[in-house]
C-alpha positions in Angstrom: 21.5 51.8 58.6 23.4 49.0 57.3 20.7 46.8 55.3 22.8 43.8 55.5 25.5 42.9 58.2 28.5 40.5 58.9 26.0 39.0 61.1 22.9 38.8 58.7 25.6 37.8 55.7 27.1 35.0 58.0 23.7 33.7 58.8 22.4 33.8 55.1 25.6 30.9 54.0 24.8 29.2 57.1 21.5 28.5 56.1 21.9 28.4 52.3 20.0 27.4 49.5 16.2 27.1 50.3 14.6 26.3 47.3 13.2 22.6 48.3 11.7 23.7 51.3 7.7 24.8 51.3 8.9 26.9 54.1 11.3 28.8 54.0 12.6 30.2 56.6 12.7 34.2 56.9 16.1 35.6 58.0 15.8 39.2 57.1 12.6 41.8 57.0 13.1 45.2 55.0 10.4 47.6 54.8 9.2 51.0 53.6 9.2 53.5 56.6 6.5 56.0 54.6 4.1 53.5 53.2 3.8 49.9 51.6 6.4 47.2 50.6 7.8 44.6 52.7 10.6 42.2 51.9 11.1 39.0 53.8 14.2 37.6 52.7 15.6 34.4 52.6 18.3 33.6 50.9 21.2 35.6 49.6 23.8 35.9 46.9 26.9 37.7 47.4 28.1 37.1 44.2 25.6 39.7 42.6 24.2 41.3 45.6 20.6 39.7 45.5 18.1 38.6 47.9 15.4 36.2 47.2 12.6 36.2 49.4 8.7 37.3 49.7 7.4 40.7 48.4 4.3 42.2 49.8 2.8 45.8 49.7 3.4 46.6 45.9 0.2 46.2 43.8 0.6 41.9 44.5 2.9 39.8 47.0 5.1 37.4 45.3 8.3 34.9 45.4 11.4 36.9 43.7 14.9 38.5 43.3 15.3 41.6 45.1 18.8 43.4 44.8 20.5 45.0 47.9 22.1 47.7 45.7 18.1 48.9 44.6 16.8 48.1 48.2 19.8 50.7 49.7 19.4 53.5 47.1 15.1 53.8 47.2 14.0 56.8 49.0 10.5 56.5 49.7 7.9 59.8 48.7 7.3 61.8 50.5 10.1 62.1 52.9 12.6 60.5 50.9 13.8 58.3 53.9 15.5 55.2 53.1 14.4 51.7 52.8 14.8 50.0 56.4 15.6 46.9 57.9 13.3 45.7 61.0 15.7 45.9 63.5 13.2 43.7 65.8 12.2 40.7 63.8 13.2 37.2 64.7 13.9 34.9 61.8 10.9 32.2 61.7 9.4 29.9 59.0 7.5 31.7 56.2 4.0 30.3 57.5 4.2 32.0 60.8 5.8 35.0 59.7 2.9 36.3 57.4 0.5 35.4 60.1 1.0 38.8 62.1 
């Protein structure tokens, strides 16, 4: 599975820098398929491959840089599948999204 797409990457400069909003909006969800950690991205920067966004699921939840490079070469114990991206989710503000 492709973590990030023509479609995802086009969307990402669309929307740009977010860092004066209180909230954000969330255009991308990755998450472990065997256990805990969720990343809700949103923003991204080609020139170095990284994602900024919310972290959940991995001893504490915070704002940070998350690389695509780490995110597509984790395999998760103890089936060793790959780190996936929600095929399903719906880009929303950050408020709503950590709601559900």
């Amino acid at each position: 599975m492709k973590l990030l797409t023509k479609t995802l990457l086009t969307r990402f400069q669309k929307v740009g820098s977010q860092a004066e909003s209180e909230d954000p909006i969330i255009i991308a969800k990755f998450f472990n398929p065997c256990g805990s950690g969720t990343w809700y991205a949103t923003e991204f920067n080609p020139n170095d491959a990284c994602f900024f966004g919310y972290v959940t699921g991995l001893g504490y939840d915070e704002w940070g840089y998350f690389s695509l490079h780490e995110l597509s070469t984790v395999k998760c114990p103890p089936f060793g599948l790959p780190i996936e991206r929600d095929l399903y989710f719906e880009e929303d503000r950050f408020s709503e999204v950590i709601k559900d």
